[in-house]
C-alpha positions in Angstrom: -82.6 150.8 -99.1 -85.9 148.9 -98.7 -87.5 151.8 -100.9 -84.9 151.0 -103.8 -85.4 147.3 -103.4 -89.0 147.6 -103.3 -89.1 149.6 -106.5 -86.9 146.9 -108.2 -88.9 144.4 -107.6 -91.6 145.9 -109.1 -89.9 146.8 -112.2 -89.1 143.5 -112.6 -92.4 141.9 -112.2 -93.8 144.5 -114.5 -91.5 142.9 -117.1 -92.5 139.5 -116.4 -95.9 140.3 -117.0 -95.3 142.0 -120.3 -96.5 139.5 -122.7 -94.1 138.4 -125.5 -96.1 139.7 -127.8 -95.4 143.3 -127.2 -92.0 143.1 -129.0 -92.2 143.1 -132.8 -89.8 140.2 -133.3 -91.4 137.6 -131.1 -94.8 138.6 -132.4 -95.7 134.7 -133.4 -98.7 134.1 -135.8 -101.3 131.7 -135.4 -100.9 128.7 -137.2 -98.1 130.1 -139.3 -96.6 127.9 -141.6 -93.8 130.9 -141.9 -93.0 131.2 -138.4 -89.3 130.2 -137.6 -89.9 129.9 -133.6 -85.5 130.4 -132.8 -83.9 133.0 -135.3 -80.8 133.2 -135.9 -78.7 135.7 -133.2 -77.6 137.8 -135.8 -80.9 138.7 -137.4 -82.6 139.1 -134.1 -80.1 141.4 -133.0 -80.2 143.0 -135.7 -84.2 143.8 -136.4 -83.8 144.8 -132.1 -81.1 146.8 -132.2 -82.4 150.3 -133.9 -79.6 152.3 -134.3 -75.8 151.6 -135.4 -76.3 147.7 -134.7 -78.4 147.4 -137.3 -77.0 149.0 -140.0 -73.8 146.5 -139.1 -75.7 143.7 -139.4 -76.7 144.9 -142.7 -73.2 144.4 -143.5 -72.8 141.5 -142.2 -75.6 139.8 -144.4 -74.5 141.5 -147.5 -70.6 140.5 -146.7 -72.2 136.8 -146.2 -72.1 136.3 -150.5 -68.9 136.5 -150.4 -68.0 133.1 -150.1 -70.0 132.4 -153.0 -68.2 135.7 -155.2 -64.8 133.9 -154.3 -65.8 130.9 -156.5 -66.1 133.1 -159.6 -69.4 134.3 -159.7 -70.0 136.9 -162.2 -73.6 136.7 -163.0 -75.7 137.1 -165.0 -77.1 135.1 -162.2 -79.9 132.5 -162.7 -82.2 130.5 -159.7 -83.1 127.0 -160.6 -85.2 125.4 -158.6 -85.9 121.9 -158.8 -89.6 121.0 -156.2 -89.3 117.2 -156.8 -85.6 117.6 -155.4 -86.3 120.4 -152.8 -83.3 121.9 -153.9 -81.6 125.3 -155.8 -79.1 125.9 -157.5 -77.4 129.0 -158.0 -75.7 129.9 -161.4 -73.5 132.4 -162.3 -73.7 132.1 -166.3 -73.7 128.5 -167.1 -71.8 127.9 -164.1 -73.1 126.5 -160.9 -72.1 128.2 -157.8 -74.1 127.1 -154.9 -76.6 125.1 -153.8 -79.4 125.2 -150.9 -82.4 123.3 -149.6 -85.6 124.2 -150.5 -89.2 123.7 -148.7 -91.9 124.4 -151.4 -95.9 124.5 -151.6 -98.1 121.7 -150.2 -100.6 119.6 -152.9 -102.8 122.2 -151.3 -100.8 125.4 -151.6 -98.2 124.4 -154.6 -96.0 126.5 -155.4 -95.9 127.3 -159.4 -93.7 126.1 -162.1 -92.3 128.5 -165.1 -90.0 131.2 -166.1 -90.2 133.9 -163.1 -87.6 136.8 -162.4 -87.2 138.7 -159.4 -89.7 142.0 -159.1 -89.1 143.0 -155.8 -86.6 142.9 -152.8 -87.3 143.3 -148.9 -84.8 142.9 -146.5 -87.3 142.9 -143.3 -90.4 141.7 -144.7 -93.6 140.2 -142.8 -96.3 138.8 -144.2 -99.7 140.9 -145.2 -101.5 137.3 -145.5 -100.3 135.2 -142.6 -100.6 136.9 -139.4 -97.8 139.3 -140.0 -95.7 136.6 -140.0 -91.3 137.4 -140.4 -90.4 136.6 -143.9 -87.0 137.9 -143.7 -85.0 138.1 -147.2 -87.8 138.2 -149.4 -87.2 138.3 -153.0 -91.0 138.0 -155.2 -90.9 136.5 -158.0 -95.2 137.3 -158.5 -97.7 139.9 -157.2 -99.6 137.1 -156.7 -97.3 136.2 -153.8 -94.8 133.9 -154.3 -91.3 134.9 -153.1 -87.9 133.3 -151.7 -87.3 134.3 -148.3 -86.1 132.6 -144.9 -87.9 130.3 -143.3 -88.5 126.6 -142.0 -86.8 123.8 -144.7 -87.9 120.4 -142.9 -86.8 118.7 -146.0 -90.4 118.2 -147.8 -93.1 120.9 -149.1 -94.2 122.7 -146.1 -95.1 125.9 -147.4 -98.4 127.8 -148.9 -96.4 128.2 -152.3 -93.6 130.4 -151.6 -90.1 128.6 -151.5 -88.2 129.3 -148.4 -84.5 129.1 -147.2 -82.8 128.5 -144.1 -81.2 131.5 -143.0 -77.6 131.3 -143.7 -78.3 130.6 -147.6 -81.0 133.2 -147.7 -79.0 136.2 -146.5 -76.0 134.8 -148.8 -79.1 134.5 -151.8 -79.6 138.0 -150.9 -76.3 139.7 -151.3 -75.6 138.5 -154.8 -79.0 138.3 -156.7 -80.3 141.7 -158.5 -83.6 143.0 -159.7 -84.6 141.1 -162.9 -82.5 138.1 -162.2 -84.1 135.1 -163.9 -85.9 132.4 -161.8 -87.0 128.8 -163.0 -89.3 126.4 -161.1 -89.8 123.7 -162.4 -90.8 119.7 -160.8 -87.7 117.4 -161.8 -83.7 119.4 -162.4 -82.7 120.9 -164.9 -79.6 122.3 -166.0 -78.2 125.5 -168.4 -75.6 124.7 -171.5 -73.7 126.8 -173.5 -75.6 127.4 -176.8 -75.1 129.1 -180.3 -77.0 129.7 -183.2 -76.9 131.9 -186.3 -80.1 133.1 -185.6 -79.3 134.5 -181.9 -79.2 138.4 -181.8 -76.0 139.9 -181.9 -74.4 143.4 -180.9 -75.3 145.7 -183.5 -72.5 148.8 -183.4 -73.5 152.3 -183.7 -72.2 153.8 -187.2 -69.5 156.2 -186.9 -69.8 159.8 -187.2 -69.1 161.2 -190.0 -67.2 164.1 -190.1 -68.6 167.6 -191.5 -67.7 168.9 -194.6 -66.2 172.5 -194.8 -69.7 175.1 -195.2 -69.4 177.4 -197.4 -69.8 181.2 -196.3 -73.4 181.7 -195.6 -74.9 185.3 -196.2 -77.3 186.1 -192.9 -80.0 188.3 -193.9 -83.0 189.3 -190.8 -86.0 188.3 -192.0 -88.3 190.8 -193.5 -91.7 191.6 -191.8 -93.7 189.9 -194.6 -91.9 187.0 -193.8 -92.2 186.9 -190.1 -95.8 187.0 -190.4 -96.1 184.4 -193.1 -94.4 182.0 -191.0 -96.5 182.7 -188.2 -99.5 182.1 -190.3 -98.7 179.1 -191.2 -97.6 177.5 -188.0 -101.1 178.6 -186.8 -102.6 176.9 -189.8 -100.7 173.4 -189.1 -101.5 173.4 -185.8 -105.0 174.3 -186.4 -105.3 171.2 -189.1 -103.0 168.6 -186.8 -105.8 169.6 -183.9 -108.7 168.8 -186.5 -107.5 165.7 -188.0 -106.2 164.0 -184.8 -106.2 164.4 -181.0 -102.6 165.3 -179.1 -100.6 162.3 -178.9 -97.7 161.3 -176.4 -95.7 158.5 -177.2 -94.4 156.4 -174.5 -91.6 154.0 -174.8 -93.5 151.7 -177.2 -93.7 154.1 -179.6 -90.6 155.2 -179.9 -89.5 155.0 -183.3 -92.8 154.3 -185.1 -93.4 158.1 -185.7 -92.3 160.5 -188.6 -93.1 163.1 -186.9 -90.5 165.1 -185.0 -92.6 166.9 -182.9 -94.1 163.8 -181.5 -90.6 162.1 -181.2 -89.5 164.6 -179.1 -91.7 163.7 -175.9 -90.6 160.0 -176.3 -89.7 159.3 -172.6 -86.0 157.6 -172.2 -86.3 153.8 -171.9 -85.9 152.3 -168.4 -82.2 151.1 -167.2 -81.4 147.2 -167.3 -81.2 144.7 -169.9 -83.9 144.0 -172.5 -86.1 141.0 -172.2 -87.9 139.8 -175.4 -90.6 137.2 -175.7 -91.8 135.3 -178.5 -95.3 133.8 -177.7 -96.6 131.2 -180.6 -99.7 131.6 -179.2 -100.5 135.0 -180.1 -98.3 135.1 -183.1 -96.2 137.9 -181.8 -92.2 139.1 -180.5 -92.6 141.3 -177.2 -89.8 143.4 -175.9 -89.4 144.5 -172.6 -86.4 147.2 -170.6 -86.8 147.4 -166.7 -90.2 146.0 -166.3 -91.5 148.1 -169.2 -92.5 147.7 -172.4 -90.8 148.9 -175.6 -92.6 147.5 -178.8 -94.4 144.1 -180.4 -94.1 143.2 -183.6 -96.0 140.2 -185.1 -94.1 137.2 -186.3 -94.2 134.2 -188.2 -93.3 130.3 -187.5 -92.4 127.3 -189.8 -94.6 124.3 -188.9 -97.0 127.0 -186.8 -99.2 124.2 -185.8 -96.7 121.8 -184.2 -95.9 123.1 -180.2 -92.6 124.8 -179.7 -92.0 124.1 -176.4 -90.8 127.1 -173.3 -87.2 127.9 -173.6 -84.8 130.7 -172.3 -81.4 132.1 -173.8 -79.5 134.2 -172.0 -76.8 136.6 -173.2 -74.0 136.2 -171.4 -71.4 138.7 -172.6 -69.4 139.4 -176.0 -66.8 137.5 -177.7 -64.1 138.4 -179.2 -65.1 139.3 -182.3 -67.3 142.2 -180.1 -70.5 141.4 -182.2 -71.3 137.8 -181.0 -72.2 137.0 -177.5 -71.7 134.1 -175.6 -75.7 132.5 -175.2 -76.8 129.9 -172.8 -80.4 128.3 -173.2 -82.3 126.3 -171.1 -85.3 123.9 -172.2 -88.0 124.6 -169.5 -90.6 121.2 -169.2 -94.3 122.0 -170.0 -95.7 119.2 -169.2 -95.5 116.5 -166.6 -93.1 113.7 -169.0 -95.0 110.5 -167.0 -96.8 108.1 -169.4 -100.1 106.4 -168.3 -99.1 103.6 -165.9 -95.7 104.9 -165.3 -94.5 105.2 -161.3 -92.8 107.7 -160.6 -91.9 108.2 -156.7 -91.3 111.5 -155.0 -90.8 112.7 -151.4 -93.4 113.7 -149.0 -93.1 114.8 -145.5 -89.2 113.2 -145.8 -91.4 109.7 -146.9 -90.7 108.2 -150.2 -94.0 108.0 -152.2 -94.5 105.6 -155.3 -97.4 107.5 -157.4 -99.0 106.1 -161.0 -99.7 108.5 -163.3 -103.6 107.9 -164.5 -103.4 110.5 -167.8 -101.2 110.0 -170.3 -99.1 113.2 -171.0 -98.4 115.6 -174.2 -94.6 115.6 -174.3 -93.3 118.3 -175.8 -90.0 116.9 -177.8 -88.8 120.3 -179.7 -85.1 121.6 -178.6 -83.7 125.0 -177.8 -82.2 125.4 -181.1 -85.4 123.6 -183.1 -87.6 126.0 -181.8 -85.3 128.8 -182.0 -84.7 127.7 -186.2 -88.9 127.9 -186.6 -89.0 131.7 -185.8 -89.0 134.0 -188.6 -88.7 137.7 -186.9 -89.3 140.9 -189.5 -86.0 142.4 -190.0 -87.1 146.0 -188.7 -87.8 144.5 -185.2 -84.4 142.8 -185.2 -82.9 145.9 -185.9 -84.7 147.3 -183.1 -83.7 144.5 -180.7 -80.0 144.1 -181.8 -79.6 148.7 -181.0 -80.8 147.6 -177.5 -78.4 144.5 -176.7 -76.2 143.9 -173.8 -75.0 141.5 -171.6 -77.6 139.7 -169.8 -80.5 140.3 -172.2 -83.1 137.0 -172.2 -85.3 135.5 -174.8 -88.3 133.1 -174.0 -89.8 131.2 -176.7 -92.8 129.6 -176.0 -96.4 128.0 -176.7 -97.6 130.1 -174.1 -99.3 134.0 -174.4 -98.9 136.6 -172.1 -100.2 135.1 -168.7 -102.3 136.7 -165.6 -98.5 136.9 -163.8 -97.1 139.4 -166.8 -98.1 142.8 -165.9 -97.0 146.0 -164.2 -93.6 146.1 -163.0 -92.7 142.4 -164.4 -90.3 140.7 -166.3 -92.4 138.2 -168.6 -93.6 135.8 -167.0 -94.5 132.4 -168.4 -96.6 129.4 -165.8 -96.0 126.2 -167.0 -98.2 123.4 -165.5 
């Protein structure tokens, strides 16, 4: 007996002595800002438990949007984030759904303002910047690393730019929105109407088949010898003058339909899943089209009045109407610029204080609407051909001053800062 008690005892002062530390979860950064010091129960048991406990608690968070799906959430979903208000706002369509407290960048770490979407998804994240630090829930919006993911909200900017959630909304956030689903960050709200406009691209239906005509009886003949080797000859000789006048090509997706040539449209590789995304940048005078983080084509493009500034604004196709052509379109202006003018206060809240600020610069403010801008863009009929074959619901368009930025690259949506 004193043997067995004896060996207890030292088992348990063994596990006293193991430092914190050695498991995973409680592994706590130095100085993190992302460090939530009591998780919730159900995640910690969760990222412990290994085995069948985890992949119920998987469950559990996906099963945790449901409360926000019973309110009539359909998507295409949209994240509106407002950092003046510390506060999201979830949409389904044009229709609000839920709502959540934010804690955004620091003056020193702030987080950035523009048209994002989400480019990646990581249920059990941790941070490669900040001491490994637990960011569970993440969904990036840049590779330059700003996400949404759980975290600390004390109701003012906390963060080093990302936006985080408390817990309950995140895993909720995380069962409903997709890959490609369009965030906005921007300083005061903002909000998403329905919109129309002639010039908006529509559904364009594939012709119908038309049925063969009755051949008449064809008389097979084998080809002679002569003939076999003539046709021979002069594959050789076409090949031999294609490899002299030009190098092997391969089209990619961009290419696809610019060629002539069948041989070269045959190796066209299939365009990735997922609505289209087009972007029409004033600043370099050209219409971009993207499917599933990829491109497709650019076509250049012309603007009425191409010196005056267009603004940044998004439409979203929604889904078709009646007519199955049309679609139902929402748009949302995006601010470029901050709208104080020299002298104005304006007050905002920091560290849950209320702080009266003048602005010392007077600001460009950029007056042009959703459908102005939208009427000023002239886009050559082939491309809107192009675009309208490759419609669906939840396809975007982004008009803006902007070009492509530093954010718009490999495995993005397009991505458009607005400071």
């Amino acid at each position: 007996m004193t043997a067995v008690s004896a060996g207890i005892g030292a088992a348990l002062l063994m596990a006293a002595a193991t430092p914190a530390d050695a498991n995973p979860f409680y592994s706590r950064p130095a100085a993190s800002p992302y460090f939530q010091s009591n998780p919730a129960p159900a995640v910690r048991t969760a990222f412990r438990s290994r085995g069948g406990e985890n992949r119920k608690e998987e469950v559990r968070d996906h099963g945790a949007a449901d409360e926000i799906l019973a309110k009539g959430g359909k998507g295409p979903w949209s994240v509106l984030i407002s950092i003046d208000k510390q506060q999201l706002t979830l949409y389904s369509g044009d229709k609000p759904v839920a709502h959540s407290k934010v804690s955004t960048g620091t003056a020193s770490h702030p987080t950035p303002t523009g048209v994002f979407s989400i480019i990646q998804r990581d249920r059990w994240h941790r941070s490669n910047l900040y001491g490994n630090a637990p960011m569970w829930f993440m969904q990036r919006i840049t590779w330059s690393g700003v996400a949404m993911h759980q975290g600390v909200v004390p109701g003012y900017p906390a963060s080093h730019g990302c936006i985080r959630l408390p817990e309950a909304f995140a895993r909720q956030l995380w069962g409903i929105t997709p890959m490609g689903a369009r965030v906005i960050v921007t300083r005061g709200e903002i909000t998403p109407s329905a919109f129309s406009n002639p010039k908006l691209f529509v559904f364009k239906r594939a012709p119908e088949p038309k049925q063969p005509e009755p051949a008449e009886p064809a008389v097979s003949t084998l080809p002679s010898a002569d003939d076999t080797v003539k046709s021979a000859y002069n594959t050789l000789e076409t090949t031999a003058l294609r490899g002299a006048s030009r190098p092997a090509l391969r089209l990619t997706a961009t290419d696809a339909g610019t060629s002539s040539d069948p041989a070269l449209v045959a190796v066209t590789k299939p365009l990735k899943p997922g609505p289209i995304a087009v972007f029409i940048s004033r600043k370099e005078g050209k219409i971009f089209v993207r499917k599933g983080f990829e491109p497709v084509f650019d076509a250049p493009v012309t603007f009425e009045q191409p010196d005056q500034p267009l603004g940044t604004h998004v439409y979203t196709a929604l889904n078709l109407n009646a007519d199955n052509s049309s679609f139902r379109w929402m748009a949302v202006t995006v601010p470029t610029t901050n709208a104080a003018e020299k002298g104005q206060k304006t007050t905002r809240i920091v560290r849950g204080k209320k702080v009266t600020e003048t602005a010392s610069t007077p600001a460009v403010q950029v007056n042009t609407n959703s459908a102005d801008a939208l009427n000023r863009v002239n886009i050559p009929q082939d491309a809107l051909d192009r675009i309208q074959d490759l419609m669906t619901p939840g396809a975007s368009l982004i008009i803006s001053d902007k070009g492509l930025g530093r954010e718009t690259g490999k495995g993005t949506d397009f991505i458009v800062l607005t400071p």
